[in-house]
Structures are given as structure tokens and as C-alpha cells.
C-alpha positions as CSV (number, residue, x, y, z in Angstrom):
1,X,-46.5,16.2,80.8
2,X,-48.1,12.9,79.2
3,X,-46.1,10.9,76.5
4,X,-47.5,11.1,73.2
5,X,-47.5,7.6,71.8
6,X,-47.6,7.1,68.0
7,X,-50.1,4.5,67.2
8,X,-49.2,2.0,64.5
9,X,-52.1,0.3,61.9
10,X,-51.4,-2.9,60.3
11,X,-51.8,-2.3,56.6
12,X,-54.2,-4.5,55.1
13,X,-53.8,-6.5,51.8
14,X,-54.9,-4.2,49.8
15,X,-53.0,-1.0,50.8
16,X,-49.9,-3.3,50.6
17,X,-50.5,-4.7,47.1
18,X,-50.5,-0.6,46.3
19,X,-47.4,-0.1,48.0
20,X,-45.4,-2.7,46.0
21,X,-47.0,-2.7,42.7
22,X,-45.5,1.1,43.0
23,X,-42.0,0.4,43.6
24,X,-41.2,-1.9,39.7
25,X,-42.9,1.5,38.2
26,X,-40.5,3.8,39.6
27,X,-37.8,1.3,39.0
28,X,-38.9,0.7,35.1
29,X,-38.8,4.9,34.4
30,X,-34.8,4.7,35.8
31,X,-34.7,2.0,33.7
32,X,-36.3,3.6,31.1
33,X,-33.8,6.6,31.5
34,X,-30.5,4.7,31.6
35,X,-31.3,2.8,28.1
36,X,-31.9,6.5,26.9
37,X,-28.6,7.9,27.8
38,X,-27.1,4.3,26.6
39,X,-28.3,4.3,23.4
40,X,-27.6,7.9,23.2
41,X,-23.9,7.4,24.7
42,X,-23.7,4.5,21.1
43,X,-24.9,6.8,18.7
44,X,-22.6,9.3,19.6
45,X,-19.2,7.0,19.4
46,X,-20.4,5.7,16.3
47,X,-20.5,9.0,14.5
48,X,-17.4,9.8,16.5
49,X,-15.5,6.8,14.7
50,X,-17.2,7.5,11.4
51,X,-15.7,10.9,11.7
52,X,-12.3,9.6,12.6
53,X,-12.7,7.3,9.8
54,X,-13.4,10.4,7.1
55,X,-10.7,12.5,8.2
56,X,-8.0,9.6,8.4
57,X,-6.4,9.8,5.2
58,X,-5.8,13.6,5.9
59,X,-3.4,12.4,8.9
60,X,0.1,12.3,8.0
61,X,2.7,10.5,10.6
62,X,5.4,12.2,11.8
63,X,9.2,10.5,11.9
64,X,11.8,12.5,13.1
65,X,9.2,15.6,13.6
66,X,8.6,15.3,10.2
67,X,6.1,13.8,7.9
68,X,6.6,10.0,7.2
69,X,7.4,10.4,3.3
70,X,5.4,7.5,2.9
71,X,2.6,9.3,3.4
72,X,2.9,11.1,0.0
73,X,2.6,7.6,-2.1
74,X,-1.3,7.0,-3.3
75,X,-2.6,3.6,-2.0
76,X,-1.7,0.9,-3.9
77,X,-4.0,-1.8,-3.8
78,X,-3.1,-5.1,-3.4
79,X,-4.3,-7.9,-6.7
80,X,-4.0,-11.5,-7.8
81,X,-1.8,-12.2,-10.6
82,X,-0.5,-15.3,-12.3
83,X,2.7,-15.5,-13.5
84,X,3.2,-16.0,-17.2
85,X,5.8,-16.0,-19.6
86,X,5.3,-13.0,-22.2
87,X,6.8,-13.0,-25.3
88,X,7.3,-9.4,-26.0
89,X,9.4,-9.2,-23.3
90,X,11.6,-12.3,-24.0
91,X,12.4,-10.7,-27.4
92,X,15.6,-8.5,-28.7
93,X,13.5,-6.8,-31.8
94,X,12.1,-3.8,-31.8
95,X,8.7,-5.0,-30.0
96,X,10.7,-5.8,-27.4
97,X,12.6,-2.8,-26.8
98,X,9.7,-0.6,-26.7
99,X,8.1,-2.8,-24.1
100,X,11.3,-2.8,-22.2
101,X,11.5,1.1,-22.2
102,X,7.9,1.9,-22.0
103,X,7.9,-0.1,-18.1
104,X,9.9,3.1,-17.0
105,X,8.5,6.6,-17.2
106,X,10.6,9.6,-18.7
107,X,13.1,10.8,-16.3
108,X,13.2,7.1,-15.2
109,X,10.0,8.0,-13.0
110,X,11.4,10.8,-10.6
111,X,9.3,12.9,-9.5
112,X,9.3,16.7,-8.3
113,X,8.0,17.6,-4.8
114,X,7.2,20.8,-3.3
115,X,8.5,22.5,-0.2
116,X,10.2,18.8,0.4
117,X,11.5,19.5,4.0
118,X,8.0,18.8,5.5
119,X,9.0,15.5,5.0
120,X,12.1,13.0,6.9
121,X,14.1,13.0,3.8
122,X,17.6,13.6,2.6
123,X,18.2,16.5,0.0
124,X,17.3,15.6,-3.2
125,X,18.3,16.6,-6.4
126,X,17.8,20.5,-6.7
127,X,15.1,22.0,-9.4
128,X,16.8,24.7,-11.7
129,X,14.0,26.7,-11.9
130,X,12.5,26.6,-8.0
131,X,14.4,26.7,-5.2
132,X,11.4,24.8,-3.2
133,X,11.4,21.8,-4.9
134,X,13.5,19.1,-5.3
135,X,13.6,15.5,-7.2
136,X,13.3,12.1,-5.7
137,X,13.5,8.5,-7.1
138,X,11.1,5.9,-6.9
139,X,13.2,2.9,-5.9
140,X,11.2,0.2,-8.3
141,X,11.9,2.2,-11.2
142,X,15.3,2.0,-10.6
143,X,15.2,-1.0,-10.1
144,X,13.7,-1.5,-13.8
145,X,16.2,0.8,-15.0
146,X,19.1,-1.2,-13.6
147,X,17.5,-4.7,-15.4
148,X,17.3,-2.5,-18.5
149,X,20.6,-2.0,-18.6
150,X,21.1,-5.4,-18.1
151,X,18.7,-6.6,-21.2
152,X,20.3,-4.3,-23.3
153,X,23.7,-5.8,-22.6
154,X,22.9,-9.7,-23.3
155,X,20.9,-8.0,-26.0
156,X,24.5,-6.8,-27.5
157,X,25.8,-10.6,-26.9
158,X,22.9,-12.2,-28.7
159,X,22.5,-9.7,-31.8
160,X,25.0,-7.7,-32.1
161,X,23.3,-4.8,-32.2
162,X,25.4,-1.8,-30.1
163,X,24.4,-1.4,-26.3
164,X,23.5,1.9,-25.1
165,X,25.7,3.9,-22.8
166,X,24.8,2.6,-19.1
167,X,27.5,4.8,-17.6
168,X,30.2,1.9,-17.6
169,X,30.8,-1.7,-15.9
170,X,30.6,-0.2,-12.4
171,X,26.8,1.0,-13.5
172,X,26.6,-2.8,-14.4
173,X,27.9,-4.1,-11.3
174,X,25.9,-1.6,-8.9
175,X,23.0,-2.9,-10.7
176,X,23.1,-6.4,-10.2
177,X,23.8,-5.4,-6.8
178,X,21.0,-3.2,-6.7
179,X,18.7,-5.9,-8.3
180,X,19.8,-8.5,-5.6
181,X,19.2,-6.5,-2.7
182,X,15.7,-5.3,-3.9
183,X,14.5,-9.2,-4.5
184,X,15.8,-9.7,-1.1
185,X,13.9,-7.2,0.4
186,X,10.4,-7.8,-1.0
187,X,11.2,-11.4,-0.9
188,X,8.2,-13.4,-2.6
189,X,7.3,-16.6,-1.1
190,X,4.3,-17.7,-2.8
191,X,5.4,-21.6,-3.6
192,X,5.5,-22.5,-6.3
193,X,5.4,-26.6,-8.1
194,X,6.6,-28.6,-11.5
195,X,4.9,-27.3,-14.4
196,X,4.1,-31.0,-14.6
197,X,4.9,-34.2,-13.0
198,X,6.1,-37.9,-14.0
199,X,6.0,-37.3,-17.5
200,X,5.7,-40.5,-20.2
201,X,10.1,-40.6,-19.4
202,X,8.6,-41.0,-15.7
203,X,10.6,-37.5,-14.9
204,X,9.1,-34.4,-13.5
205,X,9.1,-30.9,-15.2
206,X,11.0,-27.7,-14.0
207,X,9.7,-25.7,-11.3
208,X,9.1,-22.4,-14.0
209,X,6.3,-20.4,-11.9
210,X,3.8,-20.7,-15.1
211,X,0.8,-19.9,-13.8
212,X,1.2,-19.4,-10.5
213,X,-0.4,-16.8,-8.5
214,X,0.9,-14.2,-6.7
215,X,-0.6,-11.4,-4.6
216,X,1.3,-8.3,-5.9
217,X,1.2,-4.5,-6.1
218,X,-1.2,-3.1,-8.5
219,X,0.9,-2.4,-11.0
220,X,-1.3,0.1,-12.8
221,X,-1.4,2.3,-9.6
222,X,2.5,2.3,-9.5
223,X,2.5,3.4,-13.0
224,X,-0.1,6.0,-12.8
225,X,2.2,7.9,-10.1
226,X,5.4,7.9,-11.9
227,X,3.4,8.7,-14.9
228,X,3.2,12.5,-12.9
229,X,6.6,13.4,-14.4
230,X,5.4,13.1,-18.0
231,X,4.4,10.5,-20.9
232,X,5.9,7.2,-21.3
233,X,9.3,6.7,-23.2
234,X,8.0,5.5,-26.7
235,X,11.3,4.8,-28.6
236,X,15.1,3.2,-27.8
237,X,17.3,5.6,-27.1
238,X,19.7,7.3,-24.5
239,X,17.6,9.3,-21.7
């Protein structure tokens, strides 16, 4: 039986041009493909993280298995603010006092939760009429309490006029305390310079912090949540 041999043709020019002018056009489709599922692979994580993004604030961390109870604060936004001496509040008359009082709400700002235990806290104090909710302090209002009761003693020293009942010198002492250990813990340290320097005596002024800016709290926003347990105290008197 006689081989059969396969005969080969050179291709010629043109039949090879053909051949690889094909090959870039099947490679440009893939190409073609792959940027399709790319860009579709970027539009989908974008939505992805803009969905993350929207349901975010409805995320509570846990601590202890519990909810953070951080996480039931509003944000406070952060603000510029220089420092000035106001006179209202450098004042023992009755302008004064009312300032003083009306920086704490009523009930010196606590606040009543519901069903409390979600959260990583200690018992607080029990509600008479609701077995499922509880009161909790905010700890800068009593921190203004504490300098309240602080104002209202020098206020006894400078005028005369009677102090209020604070609960005693160990109230007195626990505030100063109190007051010490919260400056220490927020611990500002925006620097601050001479309200002026080299003066016509050639001396340099006291380091006051008039007008000075510091980035603080929004003080408004503060308010607005201890505001939730009722109006502002409008007159001088024992809570």
C-alpha cells in the first residue's frame, strides 16, 4: 500500500497578510470583553460602598456583646472658636446667675433611656414609673454643675448673698476633684501667647487666651441633647 504524502503550498503574500491582519481582530473583541466586565466589576463596588456608606450610621459596635453606649450620642460636630472673656459670666448679679444656671438643663441634663441593657453600661438610676428605663448622666454637665457649685460659693465670699445647698464641703471637694480630672482628660493644647508684647515699660502682657482659637465641640449640639429631658433652668434656685 502506497504512502500518502501531504503536499505543502507556500502561502503567498497575500493569503498571509489575511492570516495576520485576523489575529489583532480576534484579540481586540477579548479585549473588548474584558474592559466590559472591568467596568462592570467598578460600577458594581462603587454602589456596593455607597450602600455601605448609607446604612453606616445604622451600625452600632458592640463592647462586651453589647452596644457601645457611645453609639446613642448624636454627632457632634467639631467648630472654631475664639476664646473671649464674657461678662455675664464674670458677674455675681442676677444676669449672671441665670447665665450660670441656664448652661445646665433641668435635672442637671440626665437623660432617660429605654430598655438600657442593650447597651455596656452599669445600672443606672431606676424610673418610678417604668421598670425599662433607667437615668444616666452626661459627664460635661456635671462637670458644669460641679463649677456651679463652685461660683456660687466665691459668689457667697464676694457678696454676701447666701450659697445654695451643694450637699456639703465633701460635694465641694469631689468637685474640684471632679473638675481636675475632666481638664486633664480632654486636655486642650491649642498654644496660646501674650496678649501683647514689650509694652511702652518694655514688659510683656499675660498669657490670658483672649482671642485665641480653639477647635471645640459644638456646643449647640451638646445642648440640644441634654435639652431631651426638658426646658432650660430659668431662675436661681435649689434643683
Amino acid at each position: 500500500m502506497s504512502e500518502m504524502k501531504e503536499k505543502y503550498s507556500r502561502l503567498g503574500d497575500e493569503d498571509l497578510e489575511e492570516e495576520m491582519s485576523y489575529q489583532p481582530a480576534e484579540s481586540s473583541r477579548v479585549s473588548r470583553v474584558g474592559m466590559l466586565y472591568l467596568g462592570s466589576a467598578i460600577i458594581f463596588l462603587i454602589l456596593l460602598g455607597t450602600s455601605a456608606l448609607t446604612l453606616l450610621p445604622k451600625w452600632r459596635p458592640m463592647r462586651n456583646g453589647r452596644w457601645d453606649p457611645q453609639s446613642m450620642l448624636p454627632t457632634i460636630p467639631t467648630v472654631s472658636l475664639a476664646f473671649h472673656m464674657t461678662k455675664k459670666y464674670g458677674t455675681y448679679d442676677e444676669e449672671g446667675n441665670r447665665a450660670w444656671d441656664e448652661l445646665v438643663p433641668v435635672k442637671h441634663g440626665l437623660f432617660a433611656l429605654a430598655d438600657p441593657y442593650r447597651y455596656d453600661l452599669q445600672p443606672g438610676h431606676e424610673d418610678k414609673n417604668d421598670e425599662n428605663v433607667a437615668w444616666f448622666g452626661v459627664a460635661v454637665f456635671h462637670q458644669l454643675h460641679c463649677l456651679r457649685a463652685l461660683r456660687d460659693t466665691v459668689r457667697q465670699l464676694k457678696t454676701g448673698q447666701p450659697a445654695r445647698d451643694w450637699g456639703g464641703p465633701d460635694h465641694l471637694e469631689h468637685c474640684l476633684d471632679y473638675i481636675r480630672q475632666g481638664l486633664m482628660c480632654s486636655a486642650d493644647t491649642t498654644i496660646e501667647w501674650p496678649v501683647f508684647v514689650k509694652n511702652e515699660s518694655g514688659k510683656d502682657g499675660p498669657i490670658t487666651g483672649e482671642g485665641i482659637e480653639h477647635q471645640c465641640r459644638d456646643w449647640n449640639a451638646v445642648r440640644a441633647f441634654g435639652m431631651r429631658s426638658g426646658e432650660l433652668i430659668d431662675s436661681l434656685g435649689k434643683q
